[in-house]
N, C-alpha and C positions, 0 to 999 in steps of 0.2 A: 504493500500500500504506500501511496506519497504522501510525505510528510503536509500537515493543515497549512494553509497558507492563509499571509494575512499583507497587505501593502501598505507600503508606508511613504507618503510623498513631500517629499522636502522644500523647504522654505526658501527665501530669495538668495543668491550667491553661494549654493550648499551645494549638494550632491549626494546620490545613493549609497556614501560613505561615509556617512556624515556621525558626527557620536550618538545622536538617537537610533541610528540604524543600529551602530555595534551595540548601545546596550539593549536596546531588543531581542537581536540575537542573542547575545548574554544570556538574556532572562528567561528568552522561549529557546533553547537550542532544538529543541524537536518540530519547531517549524520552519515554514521555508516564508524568511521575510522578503519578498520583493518590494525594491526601491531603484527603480530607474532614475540616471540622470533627467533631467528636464533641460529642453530647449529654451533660448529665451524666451522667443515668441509665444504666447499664452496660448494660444488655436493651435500652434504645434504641440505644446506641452499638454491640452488638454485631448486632444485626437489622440497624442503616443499615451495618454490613461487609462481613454476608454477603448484602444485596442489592449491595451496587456490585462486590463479585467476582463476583459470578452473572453480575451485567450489562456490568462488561469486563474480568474475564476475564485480570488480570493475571500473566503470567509466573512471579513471587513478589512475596510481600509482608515488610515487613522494618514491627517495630513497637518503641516504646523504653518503658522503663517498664512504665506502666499500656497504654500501647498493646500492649508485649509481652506483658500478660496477655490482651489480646483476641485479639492476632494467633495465640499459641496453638491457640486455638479455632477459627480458620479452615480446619476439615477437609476435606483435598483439595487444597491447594493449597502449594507450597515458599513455604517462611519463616523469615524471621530473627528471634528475638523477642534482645532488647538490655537485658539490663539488667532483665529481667522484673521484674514488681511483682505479686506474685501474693496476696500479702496486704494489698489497698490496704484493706479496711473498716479495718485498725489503725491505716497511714498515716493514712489520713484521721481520727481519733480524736488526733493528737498534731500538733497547731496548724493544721490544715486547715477545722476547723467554723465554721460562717459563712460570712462573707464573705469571697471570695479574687476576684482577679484574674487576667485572663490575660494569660500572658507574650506571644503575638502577636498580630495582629489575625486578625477572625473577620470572616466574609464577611457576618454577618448584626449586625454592627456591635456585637453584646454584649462590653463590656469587664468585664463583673465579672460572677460567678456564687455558689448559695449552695450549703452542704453541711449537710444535716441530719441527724437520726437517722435518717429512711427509709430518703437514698442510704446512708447505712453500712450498714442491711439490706439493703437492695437487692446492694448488694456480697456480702453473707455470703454470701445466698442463689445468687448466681453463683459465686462461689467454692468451694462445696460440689459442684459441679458439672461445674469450668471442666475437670476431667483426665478427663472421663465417654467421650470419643469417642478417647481414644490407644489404637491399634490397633501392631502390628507393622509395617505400611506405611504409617502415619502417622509412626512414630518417624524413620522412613527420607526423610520431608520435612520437617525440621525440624531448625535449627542453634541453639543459646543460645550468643550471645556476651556476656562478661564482662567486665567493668573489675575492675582487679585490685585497684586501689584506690578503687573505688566504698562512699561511705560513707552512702549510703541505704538501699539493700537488698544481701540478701544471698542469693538463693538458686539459687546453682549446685548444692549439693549436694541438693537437692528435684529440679532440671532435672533432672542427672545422676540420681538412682536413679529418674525416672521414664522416661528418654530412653535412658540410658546414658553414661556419663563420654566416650567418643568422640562424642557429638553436643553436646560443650562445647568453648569455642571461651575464651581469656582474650585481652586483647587490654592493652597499656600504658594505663589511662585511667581516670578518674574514671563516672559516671554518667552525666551528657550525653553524647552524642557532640559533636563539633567537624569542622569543614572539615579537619583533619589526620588524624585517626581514619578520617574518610567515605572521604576519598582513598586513605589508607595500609593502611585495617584490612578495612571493608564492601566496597568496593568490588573489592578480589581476590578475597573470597569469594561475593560474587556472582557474578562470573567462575566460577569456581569451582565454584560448584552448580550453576549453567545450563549451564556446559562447551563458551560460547561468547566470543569477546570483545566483551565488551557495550558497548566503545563504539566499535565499528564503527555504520555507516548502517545502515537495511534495504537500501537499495541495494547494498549491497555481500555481499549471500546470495543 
């Protein structure tokens, strides 16, 4: 049997290697975490998501940031979005333009990418869009957890009156997640939503 699978989609300047990826695996070693890099372009990054859930099919997906704003959009599927970034065209307008870096390595070896006026349309134009598919049984797979002293973004209360205040989750912590957060915070609620203990083997079902 293959091992339960669960994706994980990373936040602005980050990568499928990012320290949230490692301590996931850490934590679940009996799953198989998928985390693709992400293209800049947001239509690019959101097409290469909702092919590789098509194609395996993850249990849930849990996304932080900017990843939270795509993970959103993954209709059909249980998910965690973390910290959402739902208005990244503005981020990205206040010290982001040009030339940025990325914080972990990338499989296709790019250490640095650019941000133009396009991608910031390219954003708007998603963004106009991104709550187009919340249905009633959508609301019903879908958790926004919250750093209560996250000083990036802020939009629980956007989640909340588009989800409902019960599909908000606050959790003790800043923006990033950390190996203590993963352990103490994500990880019961993924227990939690799946309503199994996830880090049992497959063997052991």
């Amino acid at each position: 049997m293959e091992r339960r699978k669960m994706m994980y989609v990373h936040g602005f300047a980050s990568s499928g290697s990012s320290g949230t990826v490692m301590a996931l695996r850490h934590h679940l070693p009996h799953w198989q975490v998928i985390a693709p890099d992400l293209p800049v372009d947001p239509f690019e990054a959101l097409e290469l998501l909702c092919s590789t859930v098509e194609r395996e099919k993850p249990e849930i997906v849990v996304g932080t940031s900017m990843g939270g704003m795509y993970t959103q959009q993954l209709w059909g599927v249980p998910r965690v979005v973390v910290n959402p970034s739902f208005e990244m065209s503005r981020s990205l307008l206040f010290g982001k333009m040009g030339r940025n870096k990325y914080m972990s390595k990338r499989q296709d070896g790019a250490t640095e990418f650019r941000i133009d006026k396009n991608i910031v349309e390219r954003f708007k134009q998603m963004e106009k869009e991104q709550f187009a598919g919340i249905t009633e049984q959508e609301k019903q797979l879908v958790i926004g957890l919250f750093g209560d002293k996250d000083p990036v973004v802020h939009f629980q209360p956007l989640m909340a009156s588009l989800y409902g205040e019960e599909r908000c989750r606050w959790f003790d912590g800043e923006h990033r997640l950390n190996d203590k957060i993963v352990k103490n915070v994500l990880l019961p609620l993924l227990q939690e939503l799946l309503g199994t203990d996830i880090e049992k083997t497959w063997q052991d079902y």
